[in-house]
N, C-alpha and C positions, 0 to 999 in steps of 0.2 A: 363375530361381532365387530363395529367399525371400528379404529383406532381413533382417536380423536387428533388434530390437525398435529398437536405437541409432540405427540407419541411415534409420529411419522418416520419412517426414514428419508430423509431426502435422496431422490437418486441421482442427481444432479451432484451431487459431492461423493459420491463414488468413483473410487478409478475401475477401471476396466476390468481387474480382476477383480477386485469387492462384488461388481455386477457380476459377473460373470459366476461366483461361487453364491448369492443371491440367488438365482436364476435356478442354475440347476438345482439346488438345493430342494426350490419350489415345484422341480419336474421339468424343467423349460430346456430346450436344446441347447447348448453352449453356444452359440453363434447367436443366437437373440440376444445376448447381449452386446454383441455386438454394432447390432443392428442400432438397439436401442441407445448406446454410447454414442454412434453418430449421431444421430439426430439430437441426441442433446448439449452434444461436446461440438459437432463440427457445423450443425445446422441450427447449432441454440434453439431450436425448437421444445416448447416446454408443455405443449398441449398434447396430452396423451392422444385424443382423437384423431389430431392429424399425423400420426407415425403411420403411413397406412400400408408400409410390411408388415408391424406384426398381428398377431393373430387377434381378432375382436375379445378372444375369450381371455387371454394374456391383457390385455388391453384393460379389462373390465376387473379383473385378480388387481392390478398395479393399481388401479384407480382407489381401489377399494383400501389397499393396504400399505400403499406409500406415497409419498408424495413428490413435488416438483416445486423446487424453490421457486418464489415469485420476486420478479424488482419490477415497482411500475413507478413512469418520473412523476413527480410533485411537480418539479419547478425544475426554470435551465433560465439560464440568463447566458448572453453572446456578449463579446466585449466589441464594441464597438471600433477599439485599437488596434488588437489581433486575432482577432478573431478565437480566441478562447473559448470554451465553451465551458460552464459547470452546472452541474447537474445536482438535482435533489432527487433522492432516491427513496422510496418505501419500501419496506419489505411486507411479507403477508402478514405480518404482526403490526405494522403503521411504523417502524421500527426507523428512523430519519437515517440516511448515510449522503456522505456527496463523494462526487465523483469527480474530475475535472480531465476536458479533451483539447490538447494543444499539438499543435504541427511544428515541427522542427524541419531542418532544412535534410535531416537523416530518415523522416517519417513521421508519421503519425501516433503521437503521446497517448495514454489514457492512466492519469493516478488516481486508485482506487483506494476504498477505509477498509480498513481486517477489521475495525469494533464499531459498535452504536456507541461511540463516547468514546471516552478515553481517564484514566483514572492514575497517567504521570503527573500531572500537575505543570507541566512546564509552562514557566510564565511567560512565554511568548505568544502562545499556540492559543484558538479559539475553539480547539476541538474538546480541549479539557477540561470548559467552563460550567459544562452541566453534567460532568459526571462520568463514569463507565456504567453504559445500562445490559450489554450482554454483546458476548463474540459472535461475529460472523461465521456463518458454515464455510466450508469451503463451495460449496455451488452459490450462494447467494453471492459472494466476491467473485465467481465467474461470472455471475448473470449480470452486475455492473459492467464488465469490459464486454457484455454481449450486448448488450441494452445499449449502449455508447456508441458501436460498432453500426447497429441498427439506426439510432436516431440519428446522425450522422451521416449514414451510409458511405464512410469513409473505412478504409482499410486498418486497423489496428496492429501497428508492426512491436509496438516498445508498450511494457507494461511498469508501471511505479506504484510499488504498495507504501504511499507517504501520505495516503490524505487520513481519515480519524481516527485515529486507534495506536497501538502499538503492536506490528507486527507479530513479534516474538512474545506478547504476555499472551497470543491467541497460536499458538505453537503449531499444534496438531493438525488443525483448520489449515493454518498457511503452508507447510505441506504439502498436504495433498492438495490443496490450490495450485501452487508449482508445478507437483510430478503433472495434473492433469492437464493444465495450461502450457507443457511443453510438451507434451505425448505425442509421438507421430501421430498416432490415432485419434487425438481430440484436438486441440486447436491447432498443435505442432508451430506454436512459438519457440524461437531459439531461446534458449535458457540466459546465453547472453544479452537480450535485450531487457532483460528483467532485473528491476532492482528493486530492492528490500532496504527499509530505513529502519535504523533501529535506534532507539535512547539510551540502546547501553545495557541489557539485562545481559550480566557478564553471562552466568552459567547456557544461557539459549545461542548465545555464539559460538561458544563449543560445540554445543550438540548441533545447531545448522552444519558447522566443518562439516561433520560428521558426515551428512547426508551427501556430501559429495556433489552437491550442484553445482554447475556453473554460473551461478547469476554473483550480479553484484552488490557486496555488498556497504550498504550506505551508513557511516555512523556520526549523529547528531552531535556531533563534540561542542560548539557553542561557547566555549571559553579554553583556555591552557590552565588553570591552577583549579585543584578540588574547592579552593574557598569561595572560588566566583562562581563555579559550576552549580554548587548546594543554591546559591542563592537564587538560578535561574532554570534549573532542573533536579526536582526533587528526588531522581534516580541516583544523581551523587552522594548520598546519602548513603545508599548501600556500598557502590563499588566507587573505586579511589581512578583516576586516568589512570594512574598504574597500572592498573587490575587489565583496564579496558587496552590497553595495547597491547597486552601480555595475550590477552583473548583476539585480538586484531593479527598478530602475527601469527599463533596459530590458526587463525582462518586461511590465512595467505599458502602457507605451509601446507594445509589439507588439500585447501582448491585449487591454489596458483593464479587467484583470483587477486588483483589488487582492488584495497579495501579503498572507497571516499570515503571523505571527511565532510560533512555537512557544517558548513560554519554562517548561523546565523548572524550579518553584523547588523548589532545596534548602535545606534550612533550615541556615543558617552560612554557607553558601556564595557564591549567589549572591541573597540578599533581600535585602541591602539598602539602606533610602534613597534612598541615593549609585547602587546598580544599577539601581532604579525610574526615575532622574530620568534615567540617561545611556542607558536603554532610550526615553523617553519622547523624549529625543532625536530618535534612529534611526528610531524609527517614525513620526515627523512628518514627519522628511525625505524616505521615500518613501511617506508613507500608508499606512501598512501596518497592517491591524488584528493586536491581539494578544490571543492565547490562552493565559493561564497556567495552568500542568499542577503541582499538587503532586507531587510527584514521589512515584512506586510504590516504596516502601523494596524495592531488590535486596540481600537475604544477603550477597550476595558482594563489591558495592561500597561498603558502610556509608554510605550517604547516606542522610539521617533526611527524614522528610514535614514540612513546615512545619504549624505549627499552624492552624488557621483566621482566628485574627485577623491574622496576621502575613501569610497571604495577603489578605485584605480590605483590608489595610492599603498592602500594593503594588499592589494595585489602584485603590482610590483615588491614591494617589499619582501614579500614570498619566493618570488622568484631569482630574490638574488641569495635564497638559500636553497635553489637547484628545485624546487618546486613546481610542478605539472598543476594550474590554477585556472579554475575557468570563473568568470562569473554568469549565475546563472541568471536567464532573460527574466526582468518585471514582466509577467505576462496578466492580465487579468485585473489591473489596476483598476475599473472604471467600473467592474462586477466587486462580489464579495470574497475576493481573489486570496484570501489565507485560509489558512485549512480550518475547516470548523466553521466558518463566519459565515456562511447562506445558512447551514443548520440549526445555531445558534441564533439566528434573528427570525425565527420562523417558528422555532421552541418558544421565546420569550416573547412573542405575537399570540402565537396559544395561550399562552397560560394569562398574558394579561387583558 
């Protein structure tokens, strides 16, 4: 009897060996899955019919009884400044994600969402304004950087898992997106061009050490004191910065990875001096390089972009406490260039 679309397996978020013990299981040679993993890991090809090594009768078993994630675009808008790209994504459920593809002077960018929504609440973000509606597979957050890859037809060298969601509340999923997204065998991305954003869910920073990856990892810090932090990220609430550098430096210690600092600046908020210098701190104490983001003015949270000097200005600052500071490029100003904001005007278009 058929399964119904829900019940599916998707084989597109299998790794190699998951297929492979699938497979035989079902009677199939061991090397069919092989087979089958390239074409969907190295030639994103997600149309059973066109696989046309394997067997029509294997072909017509797989159709029957598993499935193949789909992402087909909605909507892309190009920025006319840099040529940015972002993308609205469906899944086979109608399920909204965005994507966003930028060129660096090192390669080719593409940040992807781990969730349909997101359910930290941070008041900056636009990804969080309607909610967490469910996690991403791991095949459906490949088929964004292969969908990207396609419409494009540019080369995808650097992966960012920072557009909607939170990485680490979707664990398991993110994962096996990693090991497959670095697989000699499937895209064979270096692990080093890959970065993971997290808001701080202390105990999922452990267990990532754990896994012993090489990517890097990215954490939202957005203020120096728990009392400013609660106000602007409702994560602070659980873990204290304490907690999170205690977790940050065993990252460092497992991987040997040095950990960013994500530091959104809002202008009034959190720029200044005094937040320069007790940042300057923090990231001495576990080397942590820092990445200050002018913040993407969101409608809906009234947070204002700091000026240019005033960001130049906390950046130097930084660096005269021995700090490694980039500031990261406005890319996407002239689209709906913060994370969340194409998905969120598009939900509230629907529905009114």
């Amino acid at each position: 009897m058929d399964k119904t679309v829900s019940e599916k397996t998707d084989l597109r978020s299998l790794q190699l060996s998951e297929l492979e013990n699938l497979l035989t299981r079902a009677g199939y040679p061991k090397f069919r899955a092989g087979q089958l993993y390239q074409w969907l890991q190295q030639k994103g090809v997600t149309d059973l019919s066109q696989m046309s090594n394997l067997p029509k009768a294997m072909t017509a078993d797989l159709q029957e009884n598993y499935r193949i994630s789909g992402v087909r675009m909605v909507d892309r808008q190009i920025s006319k400044l840099d040529g940015t790209q972002k993308f609205l994504f469906a899944m086979d459920d109608d399920a909204l994600v965005e994507a966003v593809f930028m060129k660096y002077h090192f390669g080719n960018s593409v940040c992807i969402s781990s969730q349909v929504g997101c359910r930290m609440g941070c008041r900056f973000c636009a990804s969080t304004l309607d909610g967490l509606q469910r996690n991403l597979l791991a095949g459906e957050m490949l088929g964004e950087v292969s969908e990207v890859g396609k419409i494009t037809g540019e080369k995808i060298s650097h992966v960012v898992v920072m557009g909607t969601g939170e990485p680490l509340d979707n664990y398991e999923n993110l994962v096996a997106f990693l090991r497959i997204l670095t697989d000699e065998k499937g895209r064979n991305l270096s692990m080093r061009n890959i970065t993971v954003s997290t808001c701080g869910i202390v105990p999922r920073i452990y267990a990532l050490a754990k896994e012993r990856l090489s990517i890097t990892l990215a954490l939202s810090l957005h203020a120096t004191t728990d009392e400013k932090r609660r106000k602007i990220m409702p994560i602070a609430n659980e873990y204290t910065i304490a907690e999170l550098m205690q977790a940050v430096e065993a990252y460092f210690t497992e991987t040997g990875r040095r950990v960013t600092f994500e530091y959104s600046l809002i202008a009034g908020v959190n720029d200044s001096p005094q937040e320069a210098d007790a940042l300057g701190v923090l990231a001495k104490r576990v080397g942590a390089h820092v990445n200050l983001i002018p913040v993407n003015p969101v409608k809906e949270r009234g947070f204002a972009h700091p000026d240019r000097r005033a960001v130049e200005a906390f950046q130097v600052r930084l660096e005269k406490h021995g700090i490694n500071v980039s500031i990261r490029r406005v890319l996407g100003r002239d689209i709906d260039g913060a994370c969340g904001q194409l998905r969120h005007r598009v939900l509230r278009g629907n529905q009114g």
